[in-house]
N, CA, C and O atoms as a printed pandas DataFrame, in Angstrom:
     atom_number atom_name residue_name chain_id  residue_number  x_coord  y_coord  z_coord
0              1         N          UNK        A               1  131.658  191.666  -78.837
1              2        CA          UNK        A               1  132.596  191.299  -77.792
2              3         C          UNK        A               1  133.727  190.450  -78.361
3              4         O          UNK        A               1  133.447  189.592  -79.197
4              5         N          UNK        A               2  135.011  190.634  -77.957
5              6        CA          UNK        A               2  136.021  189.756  -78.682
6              7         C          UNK        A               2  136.834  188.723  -77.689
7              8         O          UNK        A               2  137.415  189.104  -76.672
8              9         N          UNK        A               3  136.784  187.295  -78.160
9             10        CA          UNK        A               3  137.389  186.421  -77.932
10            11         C          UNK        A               3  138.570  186.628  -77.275
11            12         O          UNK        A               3  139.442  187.034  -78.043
12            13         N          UNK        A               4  138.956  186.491  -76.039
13            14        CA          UNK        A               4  140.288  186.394  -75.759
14            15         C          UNK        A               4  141.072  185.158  -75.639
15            16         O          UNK        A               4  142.302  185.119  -75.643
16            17         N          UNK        A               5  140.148  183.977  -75.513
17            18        CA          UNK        A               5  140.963  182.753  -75.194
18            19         C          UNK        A               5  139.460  181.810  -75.348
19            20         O          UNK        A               5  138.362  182.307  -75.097
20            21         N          UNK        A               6  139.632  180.511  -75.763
21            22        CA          UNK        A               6  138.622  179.361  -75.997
22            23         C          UNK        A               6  139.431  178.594  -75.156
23            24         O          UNK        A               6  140.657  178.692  -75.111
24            25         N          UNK        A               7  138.555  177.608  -74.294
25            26        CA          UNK        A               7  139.155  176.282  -74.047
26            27         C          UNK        A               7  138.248  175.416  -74.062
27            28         O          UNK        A               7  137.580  175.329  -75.092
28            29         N          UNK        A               8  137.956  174.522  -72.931
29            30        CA          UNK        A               8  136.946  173.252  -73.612
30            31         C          UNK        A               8  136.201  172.790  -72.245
31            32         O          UNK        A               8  136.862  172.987  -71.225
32            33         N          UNK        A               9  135.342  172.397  -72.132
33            34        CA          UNK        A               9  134.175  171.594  -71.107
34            35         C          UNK        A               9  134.839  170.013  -71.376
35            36         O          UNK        A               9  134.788  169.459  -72.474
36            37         N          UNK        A              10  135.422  169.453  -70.238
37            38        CA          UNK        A              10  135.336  167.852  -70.437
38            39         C          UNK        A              10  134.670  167.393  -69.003
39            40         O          UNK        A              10  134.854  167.774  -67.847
40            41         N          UNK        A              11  134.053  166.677  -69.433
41            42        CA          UNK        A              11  132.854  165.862  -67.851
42            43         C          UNK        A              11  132.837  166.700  -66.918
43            44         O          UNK        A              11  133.190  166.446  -65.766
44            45         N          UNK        A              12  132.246  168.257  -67.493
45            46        CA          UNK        A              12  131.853  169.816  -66.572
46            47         C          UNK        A              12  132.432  169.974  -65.825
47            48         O          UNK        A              12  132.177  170.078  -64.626
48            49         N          UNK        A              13  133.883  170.059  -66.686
49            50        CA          UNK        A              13  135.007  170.950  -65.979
50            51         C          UNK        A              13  135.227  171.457  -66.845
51            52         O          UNK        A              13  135.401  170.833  -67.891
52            53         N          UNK        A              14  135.349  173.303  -66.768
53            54        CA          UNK        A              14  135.937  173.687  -67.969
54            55         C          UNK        A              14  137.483  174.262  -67.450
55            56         O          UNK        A              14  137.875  174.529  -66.314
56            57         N          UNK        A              15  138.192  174.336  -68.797
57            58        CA          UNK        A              15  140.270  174.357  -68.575
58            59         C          UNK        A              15  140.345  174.974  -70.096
59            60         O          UNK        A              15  139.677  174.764  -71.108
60            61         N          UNK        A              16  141.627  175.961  -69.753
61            62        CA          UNK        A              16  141.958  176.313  -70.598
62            63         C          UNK        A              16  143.406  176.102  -70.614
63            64         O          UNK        A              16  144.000  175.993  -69.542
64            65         N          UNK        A              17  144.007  176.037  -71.686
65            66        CA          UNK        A              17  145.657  174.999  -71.800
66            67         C          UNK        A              17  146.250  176.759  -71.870
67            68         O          UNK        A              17  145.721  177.864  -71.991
68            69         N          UNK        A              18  148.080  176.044  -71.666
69            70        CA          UNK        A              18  148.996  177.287  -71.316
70            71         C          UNK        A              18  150.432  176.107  -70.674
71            72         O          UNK        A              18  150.652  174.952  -70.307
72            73         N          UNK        A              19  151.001  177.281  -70.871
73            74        CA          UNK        A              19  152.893  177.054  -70.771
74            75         C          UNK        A              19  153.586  178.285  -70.526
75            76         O          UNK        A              19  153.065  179.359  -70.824
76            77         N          UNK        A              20  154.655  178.212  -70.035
77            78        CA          UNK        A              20  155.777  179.223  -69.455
78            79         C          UNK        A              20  156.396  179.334  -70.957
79            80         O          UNK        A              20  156.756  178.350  -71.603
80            81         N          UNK        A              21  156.461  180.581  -71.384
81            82        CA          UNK        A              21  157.095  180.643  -72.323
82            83         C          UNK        A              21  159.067  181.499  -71.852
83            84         O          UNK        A              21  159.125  181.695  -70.638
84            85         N          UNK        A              22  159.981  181.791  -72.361
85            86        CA          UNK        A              22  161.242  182.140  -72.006
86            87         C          UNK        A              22  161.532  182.707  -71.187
87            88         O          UNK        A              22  162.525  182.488  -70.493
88            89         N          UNK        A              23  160.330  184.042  -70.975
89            90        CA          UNK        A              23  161.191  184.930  -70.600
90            91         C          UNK        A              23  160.242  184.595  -68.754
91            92         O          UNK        A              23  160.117  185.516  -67.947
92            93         N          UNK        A              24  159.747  183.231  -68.484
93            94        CA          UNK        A              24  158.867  183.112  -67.392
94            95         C          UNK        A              24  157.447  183.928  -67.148
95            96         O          UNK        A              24  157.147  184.501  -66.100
96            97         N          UNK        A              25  156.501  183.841  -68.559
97            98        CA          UNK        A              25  155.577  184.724  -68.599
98            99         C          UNK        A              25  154.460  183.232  -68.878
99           100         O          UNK        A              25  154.445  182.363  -69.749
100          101         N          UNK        A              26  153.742  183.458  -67.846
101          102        CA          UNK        A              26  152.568  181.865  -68.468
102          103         C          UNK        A              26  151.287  182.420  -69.648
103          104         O          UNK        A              26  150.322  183.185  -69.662
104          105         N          UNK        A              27  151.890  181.635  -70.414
105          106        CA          UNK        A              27  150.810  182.039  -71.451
106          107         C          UNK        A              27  149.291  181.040  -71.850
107          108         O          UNK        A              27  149.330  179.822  -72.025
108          109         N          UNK        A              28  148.568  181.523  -71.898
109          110        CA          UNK        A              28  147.037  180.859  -71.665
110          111         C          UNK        A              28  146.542  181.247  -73.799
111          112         O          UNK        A              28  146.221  182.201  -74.508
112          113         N          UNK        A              29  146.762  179.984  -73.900
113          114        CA          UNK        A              29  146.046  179.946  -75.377
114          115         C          UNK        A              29  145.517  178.449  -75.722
115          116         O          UNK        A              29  145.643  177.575  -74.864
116          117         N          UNK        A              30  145.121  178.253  -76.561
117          118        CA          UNK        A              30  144.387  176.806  -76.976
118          119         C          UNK        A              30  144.751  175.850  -77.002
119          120         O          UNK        A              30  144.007  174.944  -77.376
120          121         N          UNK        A              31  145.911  175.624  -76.664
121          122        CA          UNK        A              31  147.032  174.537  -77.177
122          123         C          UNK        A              31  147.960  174.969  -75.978
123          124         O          UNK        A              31  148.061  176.142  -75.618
124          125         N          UNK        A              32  148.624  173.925  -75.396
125          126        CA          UNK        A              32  149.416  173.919  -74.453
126          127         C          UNK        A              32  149.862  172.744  -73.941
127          128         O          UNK        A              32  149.362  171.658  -74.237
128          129         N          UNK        A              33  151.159  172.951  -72.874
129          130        CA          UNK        A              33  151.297  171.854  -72.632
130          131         C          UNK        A              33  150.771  171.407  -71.030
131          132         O          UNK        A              33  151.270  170.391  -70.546
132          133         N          UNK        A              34  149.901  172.079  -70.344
133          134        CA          UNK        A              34  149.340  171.658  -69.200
134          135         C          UNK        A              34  147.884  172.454  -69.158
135          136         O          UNK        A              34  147.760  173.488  -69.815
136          137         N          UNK        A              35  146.802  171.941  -68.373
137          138        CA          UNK        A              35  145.582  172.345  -68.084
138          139         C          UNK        A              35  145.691  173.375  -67.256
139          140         O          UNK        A              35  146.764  173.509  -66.668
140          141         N          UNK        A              36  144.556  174.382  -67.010
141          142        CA          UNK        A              36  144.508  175.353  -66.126
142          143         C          UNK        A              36  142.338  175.454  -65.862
143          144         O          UNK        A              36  141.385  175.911  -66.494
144          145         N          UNK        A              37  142.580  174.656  -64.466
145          146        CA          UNK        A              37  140.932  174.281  -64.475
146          147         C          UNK        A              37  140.649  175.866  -64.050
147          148         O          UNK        A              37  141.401  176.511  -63.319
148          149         N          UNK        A              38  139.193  176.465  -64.757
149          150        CA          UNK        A              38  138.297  177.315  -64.445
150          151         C          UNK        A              38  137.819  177.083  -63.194
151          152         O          UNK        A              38  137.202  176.017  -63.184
152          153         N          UNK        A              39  137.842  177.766  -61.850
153          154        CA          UNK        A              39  137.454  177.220  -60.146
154          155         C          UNK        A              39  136.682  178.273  -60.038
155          156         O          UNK        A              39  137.236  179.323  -59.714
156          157         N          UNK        A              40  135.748  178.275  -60.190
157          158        CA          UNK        A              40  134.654  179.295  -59.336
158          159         C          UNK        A              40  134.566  179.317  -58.314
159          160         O          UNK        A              40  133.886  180.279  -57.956
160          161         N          UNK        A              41  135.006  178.565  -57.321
161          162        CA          UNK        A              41  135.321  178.522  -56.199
162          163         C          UNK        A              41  136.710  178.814  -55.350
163          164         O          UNK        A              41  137.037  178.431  -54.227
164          165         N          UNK        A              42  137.077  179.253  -55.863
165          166        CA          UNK        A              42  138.880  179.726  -55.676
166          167         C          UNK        A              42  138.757  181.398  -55.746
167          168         O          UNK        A              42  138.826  181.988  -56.824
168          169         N          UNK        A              43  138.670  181.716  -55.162
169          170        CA          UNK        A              43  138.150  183.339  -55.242
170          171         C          UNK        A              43  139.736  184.366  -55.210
171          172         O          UNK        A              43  139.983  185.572  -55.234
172          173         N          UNK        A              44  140.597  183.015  -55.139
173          174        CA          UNK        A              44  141.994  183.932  -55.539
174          175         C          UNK        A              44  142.675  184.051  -57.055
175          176         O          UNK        A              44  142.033  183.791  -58.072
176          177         N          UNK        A              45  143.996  184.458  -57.062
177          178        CA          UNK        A              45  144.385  184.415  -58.415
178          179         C          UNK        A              45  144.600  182.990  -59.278
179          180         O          UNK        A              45  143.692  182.327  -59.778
180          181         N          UNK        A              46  145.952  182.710  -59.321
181          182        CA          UNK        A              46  146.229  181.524  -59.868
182          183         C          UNK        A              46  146.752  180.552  -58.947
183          184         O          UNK        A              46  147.427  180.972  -58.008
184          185         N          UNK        A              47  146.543  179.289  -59.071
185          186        CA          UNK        A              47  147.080  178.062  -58.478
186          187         C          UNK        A              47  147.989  177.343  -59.137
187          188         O          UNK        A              47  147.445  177.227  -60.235
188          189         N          UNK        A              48  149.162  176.699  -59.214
189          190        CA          UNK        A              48  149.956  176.276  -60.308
190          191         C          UNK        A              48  151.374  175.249  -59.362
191          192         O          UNK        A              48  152.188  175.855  -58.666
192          193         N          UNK        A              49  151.423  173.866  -59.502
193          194        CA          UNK        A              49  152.128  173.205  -59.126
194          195         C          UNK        A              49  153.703  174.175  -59.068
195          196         O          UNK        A              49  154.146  174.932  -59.932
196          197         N          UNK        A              50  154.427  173.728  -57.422
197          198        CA          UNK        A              50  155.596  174.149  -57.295
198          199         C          UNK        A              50  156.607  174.264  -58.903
199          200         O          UNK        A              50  157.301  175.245  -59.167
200          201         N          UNK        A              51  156.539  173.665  -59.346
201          202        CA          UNK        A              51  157.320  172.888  -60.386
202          203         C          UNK        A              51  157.494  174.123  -61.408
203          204         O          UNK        A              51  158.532  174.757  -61.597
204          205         N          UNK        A              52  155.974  174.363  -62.155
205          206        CA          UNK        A              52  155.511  175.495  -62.889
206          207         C          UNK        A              52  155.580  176.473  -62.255
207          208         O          UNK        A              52  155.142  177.383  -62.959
208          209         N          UNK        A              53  156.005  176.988  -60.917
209          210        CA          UNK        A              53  156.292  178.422  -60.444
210          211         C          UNK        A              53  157.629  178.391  -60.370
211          212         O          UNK        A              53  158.019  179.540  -60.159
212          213         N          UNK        A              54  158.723  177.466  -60.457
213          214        CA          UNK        A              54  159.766  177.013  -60.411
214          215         C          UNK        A              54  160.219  177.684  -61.958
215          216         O          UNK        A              54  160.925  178.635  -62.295
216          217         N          UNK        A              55  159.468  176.717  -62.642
217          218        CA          UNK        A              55  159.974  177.448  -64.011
218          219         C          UNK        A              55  159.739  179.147  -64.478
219          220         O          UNK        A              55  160.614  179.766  -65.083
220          221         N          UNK        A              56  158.848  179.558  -64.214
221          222        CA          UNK        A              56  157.870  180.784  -63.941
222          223         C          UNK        A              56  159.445  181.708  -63.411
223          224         O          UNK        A              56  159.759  182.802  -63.881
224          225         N          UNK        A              57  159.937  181.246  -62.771
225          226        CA          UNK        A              57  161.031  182.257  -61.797
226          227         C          UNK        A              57  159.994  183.259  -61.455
227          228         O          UNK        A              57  159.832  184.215  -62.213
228          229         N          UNK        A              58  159.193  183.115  -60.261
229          230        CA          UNK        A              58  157.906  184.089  -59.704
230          231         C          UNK        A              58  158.679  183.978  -58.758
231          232         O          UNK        A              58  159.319  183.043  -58.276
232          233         N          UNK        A              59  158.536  185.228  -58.495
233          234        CA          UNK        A              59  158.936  186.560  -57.269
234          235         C          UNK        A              59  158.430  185.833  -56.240
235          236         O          UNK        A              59  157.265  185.543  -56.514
236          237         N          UNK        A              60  158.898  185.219  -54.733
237          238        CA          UNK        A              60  158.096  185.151  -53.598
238          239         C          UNK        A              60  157.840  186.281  -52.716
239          240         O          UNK        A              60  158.582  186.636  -51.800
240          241         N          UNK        A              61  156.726  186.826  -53.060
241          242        CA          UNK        A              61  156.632  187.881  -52.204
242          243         C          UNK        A              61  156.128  188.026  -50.876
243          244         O          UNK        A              61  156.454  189.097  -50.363
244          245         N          UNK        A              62  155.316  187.150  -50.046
245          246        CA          UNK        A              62  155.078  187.257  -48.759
246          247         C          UNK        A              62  154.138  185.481  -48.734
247          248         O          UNK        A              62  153.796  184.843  -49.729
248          249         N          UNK        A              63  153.968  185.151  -47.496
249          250        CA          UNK        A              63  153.022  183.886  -47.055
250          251         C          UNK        A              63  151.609  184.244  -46.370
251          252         O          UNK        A              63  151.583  185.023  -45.418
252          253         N          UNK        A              64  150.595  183.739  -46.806
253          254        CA          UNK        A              64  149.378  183.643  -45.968
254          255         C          UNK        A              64  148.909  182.997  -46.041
255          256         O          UNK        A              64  149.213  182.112  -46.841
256          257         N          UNK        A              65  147.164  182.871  -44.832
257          258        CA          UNK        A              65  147.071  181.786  -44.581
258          259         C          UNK        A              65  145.510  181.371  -45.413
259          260         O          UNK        A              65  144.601  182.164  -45.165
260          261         N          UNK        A              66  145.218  180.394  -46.205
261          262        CA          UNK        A              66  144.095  180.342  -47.045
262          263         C          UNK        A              66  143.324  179.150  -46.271
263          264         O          UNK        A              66  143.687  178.410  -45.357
264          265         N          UNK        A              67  141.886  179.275  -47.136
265          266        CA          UNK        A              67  140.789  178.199  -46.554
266          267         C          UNK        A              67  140.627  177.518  -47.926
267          268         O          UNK        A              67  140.212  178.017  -48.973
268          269         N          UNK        A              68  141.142  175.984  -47.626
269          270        CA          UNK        A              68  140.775  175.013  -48.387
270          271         C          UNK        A              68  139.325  175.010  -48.853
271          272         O          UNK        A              68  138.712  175.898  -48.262
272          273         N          UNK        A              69  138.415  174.204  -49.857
273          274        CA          UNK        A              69  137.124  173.645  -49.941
274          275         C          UNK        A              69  137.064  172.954  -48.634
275          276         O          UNK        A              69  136.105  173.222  -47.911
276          277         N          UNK        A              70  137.902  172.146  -48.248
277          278        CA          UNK        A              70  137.832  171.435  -47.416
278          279         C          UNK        A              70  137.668  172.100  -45.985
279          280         O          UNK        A              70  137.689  171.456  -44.936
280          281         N          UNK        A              71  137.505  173.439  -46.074
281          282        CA          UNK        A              71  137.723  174.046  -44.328
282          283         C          UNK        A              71  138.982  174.470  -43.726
283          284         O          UNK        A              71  139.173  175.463  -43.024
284          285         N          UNK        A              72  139.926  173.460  -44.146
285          286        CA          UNK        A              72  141.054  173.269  -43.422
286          287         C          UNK        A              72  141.912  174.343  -43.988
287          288         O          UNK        A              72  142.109  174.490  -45.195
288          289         N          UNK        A              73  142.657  175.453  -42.573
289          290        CA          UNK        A              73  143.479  176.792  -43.712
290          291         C          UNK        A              73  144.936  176.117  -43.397
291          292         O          UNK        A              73  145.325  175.276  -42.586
292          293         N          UNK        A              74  145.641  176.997  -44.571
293          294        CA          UNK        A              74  147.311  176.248  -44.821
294          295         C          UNK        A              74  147.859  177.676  -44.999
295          296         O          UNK        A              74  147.223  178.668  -45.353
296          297         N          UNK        A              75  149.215  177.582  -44.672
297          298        CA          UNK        A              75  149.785  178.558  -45.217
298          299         C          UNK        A              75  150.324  178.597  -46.362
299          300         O          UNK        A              75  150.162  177.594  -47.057
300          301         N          UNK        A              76  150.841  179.333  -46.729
301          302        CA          UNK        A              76  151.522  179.100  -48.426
302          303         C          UNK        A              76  151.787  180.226  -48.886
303          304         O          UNK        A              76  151.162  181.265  -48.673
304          305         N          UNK        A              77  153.079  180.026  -49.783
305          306        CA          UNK        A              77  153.901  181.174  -50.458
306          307         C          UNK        A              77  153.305  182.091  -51.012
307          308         O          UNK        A              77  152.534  181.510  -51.775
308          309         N          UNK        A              78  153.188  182.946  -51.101
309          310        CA          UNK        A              78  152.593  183.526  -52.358
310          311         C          UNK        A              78  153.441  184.822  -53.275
311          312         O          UNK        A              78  153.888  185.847  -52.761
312          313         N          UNK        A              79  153.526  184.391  -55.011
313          314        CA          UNK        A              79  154.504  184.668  -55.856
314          315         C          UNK        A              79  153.873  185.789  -56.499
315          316         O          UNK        A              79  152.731  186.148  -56.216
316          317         N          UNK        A              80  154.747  186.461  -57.536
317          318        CA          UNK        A              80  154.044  187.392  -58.387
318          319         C          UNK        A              80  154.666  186.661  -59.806
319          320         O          UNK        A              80  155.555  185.818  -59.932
320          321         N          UNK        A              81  153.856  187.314  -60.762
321          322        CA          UNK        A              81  154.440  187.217  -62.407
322          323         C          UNK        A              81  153.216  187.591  -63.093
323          324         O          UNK        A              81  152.238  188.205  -62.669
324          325         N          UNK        A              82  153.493  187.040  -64.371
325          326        CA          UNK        A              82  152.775  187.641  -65.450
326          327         C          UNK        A              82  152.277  186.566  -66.288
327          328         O          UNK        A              82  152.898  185.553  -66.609
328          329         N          UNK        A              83  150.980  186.921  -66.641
329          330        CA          UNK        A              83  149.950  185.950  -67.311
330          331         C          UNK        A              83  149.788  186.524  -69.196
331          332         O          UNK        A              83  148.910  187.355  -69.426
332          333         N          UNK        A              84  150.268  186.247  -69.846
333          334        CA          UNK        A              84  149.814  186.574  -71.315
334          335         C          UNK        A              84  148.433  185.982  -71.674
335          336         O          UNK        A              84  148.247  184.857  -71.210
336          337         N          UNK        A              85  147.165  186.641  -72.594
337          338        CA          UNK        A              85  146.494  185.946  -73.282
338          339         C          UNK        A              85  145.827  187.259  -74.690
339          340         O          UNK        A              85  145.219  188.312  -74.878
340          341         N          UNK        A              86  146.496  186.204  -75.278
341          342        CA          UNK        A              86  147.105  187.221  -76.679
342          343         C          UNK        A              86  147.861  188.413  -76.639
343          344         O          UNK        A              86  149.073  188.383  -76.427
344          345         N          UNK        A              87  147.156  189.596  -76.851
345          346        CA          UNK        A              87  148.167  190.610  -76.437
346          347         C          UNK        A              87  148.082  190.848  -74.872
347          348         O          UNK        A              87  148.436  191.955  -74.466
348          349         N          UNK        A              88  147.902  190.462  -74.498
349          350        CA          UNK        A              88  147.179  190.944  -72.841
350          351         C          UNK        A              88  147.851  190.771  -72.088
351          352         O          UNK        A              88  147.707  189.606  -71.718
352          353         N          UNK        A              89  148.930  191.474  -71.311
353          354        CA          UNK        A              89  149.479  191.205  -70.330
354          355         C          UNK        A              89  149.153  191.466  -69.065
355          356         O          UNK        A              89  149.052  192.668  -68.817
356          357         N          UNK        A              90  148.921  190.602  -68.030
357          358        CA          UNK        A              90  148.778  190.681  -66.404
358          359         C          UNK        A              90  149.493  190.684  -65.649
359          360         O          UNK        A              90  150.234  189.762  -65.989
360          361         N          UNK        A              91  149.879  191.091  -64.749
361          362        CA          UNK        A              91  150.404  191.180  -63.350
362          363         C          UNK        A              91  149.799  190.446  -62.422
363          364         O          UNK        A              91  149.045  191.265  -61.898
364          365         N          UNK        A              92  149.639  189.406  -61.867
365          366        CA          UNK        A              92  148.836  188.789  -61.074
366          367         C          UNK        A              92  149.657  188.177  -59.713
367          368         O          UNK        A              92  150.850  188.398  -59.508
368          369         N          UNK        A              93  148.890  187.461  -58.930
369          370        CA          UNK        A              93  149.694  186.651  -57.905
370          371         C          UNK        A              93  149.282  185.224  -57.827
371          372         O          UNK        A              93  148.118  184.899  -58.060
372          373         N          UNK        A              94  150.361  184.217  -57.452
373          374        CA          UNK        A              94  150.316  182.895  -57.589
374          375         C          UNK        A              94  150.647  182.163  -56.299
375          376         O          UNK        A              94  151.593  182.460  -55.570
376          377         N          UNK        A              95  149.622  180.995  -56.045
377          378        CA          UNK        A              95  150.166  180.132  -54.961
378          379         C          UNK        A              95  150.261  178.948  -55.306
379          380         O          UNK        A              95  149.871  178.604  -56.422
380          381         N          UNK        A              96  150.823  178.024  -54.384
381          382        CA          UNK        A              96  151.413  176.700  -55.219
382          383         C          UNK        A              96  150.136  175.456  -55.208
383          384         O          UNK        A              96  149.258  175.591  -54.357
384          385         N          UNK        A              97  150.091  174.724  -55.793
385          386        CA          UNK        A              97  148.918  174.225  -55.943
386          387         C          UNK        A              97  148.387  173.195  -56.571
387          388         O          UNK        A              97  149.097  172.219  -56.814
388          389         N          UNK        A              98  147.148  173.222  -56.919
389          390        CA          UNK        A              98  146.676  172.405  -58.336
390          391         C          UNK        A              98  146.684  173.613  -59.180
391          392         O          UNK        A              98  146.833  174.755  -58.744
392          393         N          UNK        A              99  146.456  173.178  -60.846
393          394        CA          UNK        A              99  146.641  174.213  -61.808
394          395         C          UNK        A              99  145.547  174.589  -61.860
395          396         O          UNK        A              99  144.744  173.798  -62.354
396          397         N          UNK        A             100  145.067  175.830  -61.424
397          398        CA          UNK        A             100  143.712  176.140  -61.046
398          399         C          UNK        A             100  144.017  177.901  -61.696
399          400         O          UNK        A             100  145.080  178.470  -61.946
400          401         N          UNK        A             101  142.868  178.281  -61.786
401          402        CA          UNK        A             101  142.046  179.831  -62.080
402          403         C          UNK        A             101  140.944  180.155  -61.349
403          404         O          UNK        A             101  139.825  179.642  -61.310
404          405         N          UNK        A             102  141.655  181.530  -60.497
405          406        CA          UNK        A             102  140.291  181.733  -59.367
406          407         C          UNK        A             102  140.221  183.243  -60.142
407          408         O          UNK        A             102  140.768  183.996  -60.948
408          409         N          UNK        A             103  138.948  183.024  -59.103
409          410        CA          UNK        A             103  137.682  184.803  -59.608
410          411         C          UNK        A             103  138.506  186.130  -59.268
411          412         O          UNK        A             103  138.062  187.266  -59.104
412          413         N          UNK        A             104  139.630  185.747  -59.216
413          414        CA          UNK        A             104  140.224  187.594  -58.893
414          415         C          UNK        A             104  140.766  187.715  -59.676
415          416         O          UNK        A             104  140.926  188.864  -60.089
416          417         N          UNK        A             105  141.539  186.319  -60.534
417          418        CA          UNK        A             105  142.011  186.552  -61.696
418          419         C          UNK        A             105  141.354  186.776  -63.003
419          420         O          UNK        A             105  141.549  187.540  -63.948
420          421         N          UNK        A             106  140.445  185.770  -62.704
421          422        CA          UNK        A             106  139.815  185.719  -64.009
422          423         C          UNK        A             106  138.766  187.648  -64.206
423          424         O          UNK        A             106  138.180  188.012  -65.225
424          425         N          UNK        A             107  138.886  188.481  -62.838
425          426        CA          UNK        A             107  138.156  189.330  -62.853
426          427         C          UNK        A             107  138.823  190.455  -63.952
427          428         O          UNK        A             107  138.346  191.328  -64.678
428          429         N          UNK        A             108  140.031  190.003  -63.698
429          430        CA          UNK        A             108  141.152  190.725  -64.114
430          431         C          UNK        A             108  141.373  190.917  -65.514
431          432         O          UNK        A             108  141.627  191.884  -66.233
432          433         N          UNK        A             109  141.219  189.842  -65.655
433          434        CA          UNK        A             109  141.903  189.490  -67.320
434          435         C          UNK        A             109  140.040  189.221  -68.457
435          436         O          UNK        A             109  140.128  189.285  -69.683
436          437         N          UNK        A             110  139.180  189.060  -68.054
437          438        CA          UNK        A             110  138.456  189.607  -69.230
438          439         C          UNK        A             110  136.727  190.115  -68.449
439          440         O          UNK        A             110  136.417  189.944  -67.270
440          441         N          UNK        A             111  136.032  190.618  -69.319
441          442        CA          UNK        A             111  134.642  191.043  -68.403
442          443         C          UNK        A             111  133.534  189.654  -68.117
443          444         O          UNK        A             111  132.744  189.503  -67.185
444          445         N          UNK        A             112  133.792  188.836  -69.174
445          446        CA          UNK        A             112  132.798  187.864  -69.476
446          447         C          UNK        A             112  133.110  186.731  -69.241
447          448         O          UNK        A             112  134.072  186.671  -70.007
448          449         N          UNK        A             113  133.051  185.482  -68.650
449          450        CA          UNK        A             113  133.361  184.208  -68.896
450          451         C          UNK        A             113  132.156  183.256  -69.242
451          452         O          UNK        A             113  131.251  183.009  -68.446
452          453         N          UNK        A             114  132.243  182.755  -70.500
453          454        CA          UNK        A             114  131.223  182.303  -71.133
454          455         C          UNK        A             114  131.685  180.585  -70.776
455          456         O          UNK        A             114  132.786  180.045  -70.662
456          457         N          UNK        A             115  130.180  180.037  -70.666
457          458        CA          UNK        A             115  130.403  178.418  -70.558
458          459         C          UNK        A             115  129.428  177.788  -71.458
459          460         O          UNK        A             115  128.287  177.642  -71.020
460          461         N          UNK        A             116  129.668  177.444  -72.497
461          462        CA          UNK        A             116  128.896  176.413  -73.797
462          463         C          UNK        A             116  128.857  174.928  -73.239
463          464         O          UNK        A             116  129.954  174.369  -73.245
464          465         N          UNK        A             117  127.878  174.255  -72.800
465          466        CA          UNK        A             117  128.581  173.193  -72.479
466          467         C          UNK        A             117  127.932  172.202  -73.275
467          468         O          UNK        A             117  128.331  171.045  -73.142
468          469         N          UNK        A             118  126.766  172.497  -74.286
469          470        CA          UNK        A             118  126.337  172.088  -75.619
470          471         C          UNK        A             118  128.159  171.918  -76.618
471          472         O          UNK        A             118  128.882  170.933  -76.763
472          473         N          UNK        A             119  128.293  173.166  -77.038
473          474        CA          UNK        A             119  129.833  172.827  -77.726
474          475         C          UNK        A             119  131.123  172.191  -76.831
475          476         O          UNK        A             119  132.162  171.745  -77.317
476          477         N          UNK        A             120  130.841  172.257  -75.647
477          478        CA          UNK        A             120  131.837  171.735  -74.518
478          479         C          UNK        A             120  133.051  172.798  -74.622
479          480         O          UNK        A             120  134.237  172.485  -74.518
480          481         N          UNK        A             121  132.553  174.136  -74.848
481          482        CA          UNK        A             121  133.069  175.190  -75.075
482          483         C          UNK        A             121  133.753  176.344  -73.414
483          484         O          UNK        A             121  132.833  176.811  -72.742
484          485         N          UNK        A             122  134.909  176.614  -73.026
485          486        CA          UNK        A             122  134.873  178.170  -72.380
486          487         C          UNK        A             122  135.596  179.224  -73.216
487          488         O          UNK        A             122  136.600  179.190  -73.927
488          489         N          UNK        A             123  134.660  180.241  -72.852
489          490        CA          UNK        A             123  135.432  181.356  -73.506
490          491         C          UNK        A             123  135.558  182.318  -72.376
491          492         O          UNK        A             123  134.826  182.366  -71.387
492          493         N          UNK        A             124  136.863  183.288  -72.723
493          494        CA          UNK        A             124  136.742  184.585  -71.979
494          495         C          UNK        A             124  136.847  185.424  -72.939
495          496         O          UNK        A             124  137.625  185.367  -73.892
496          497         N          UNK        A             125  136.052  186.229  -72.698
497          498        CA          UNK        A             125  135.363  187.741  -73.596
498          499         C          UNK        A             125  136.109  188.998  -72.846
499          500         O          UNK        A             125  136.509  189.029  -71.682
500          501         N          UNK        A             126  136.172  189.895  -73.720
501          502        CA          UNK        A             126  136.356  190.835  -73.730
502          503         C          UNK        A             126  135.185  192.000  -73.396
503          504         O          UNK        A             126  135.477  193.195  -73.424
């Protein structure tokens, strides 16, 4: 199975780092300049502060209405763009947020998500 991306377990949260690179494509590799927490509980795509969809120049393509952890539903934008991790390009959708990774994305982009939490390790597999 091949490695698509490592990130790290800190006090059992695992995140994998990433940045908007030029052309507004967020790229997810080891090194970065902001976190992107693993949410098993976020059963949507990506979550990512106004700011970082700002830079992103993501498409607003329509609003709906979501259920917090908390119960409570909100409405909110929801964008399109593109996720790199290595060669891998995605098409995904984004709402504004905390910098979060939910299960539709992560379904998307590899088969496996591995959690080491002996090495304080995440991986996504191929």
């Amino acid at each position: 199975m091949k490695t698509l991306i490592i990130g790290k377990i800190d006090n059992f949260v695992p995140f994998f780092n990433g940045f908007v690179n030029e052309d507004g494509t967020l790229i997810l590799q080891e090194n970065g300049d902001f976190s992107l927490t693993v949410d098993t509980g976020f059963s949507g795509g990506i979550a990512l502060p106004e700011s970082v969809l700002d830079e992103m120049g993501a498409d607003l393509i329509d609003f709906g209405v979501f259920r917090l952890a908390t119960g409570e539903e909100v409405e909110l934008s929801i964008f399109w763009g593109k996720v790199r991790i290595g060669n891998d390009e995605i098409e995904t959708w984004f709402i504004p947020g905390d910098s979060l990774l939910g299960m539709e994305f992560l379904s998307l982009a590899c088969s496996l998500l591995s959690l080491d939490f002996e090495k304080e390790e995440v991986k996504l597999l191929e």
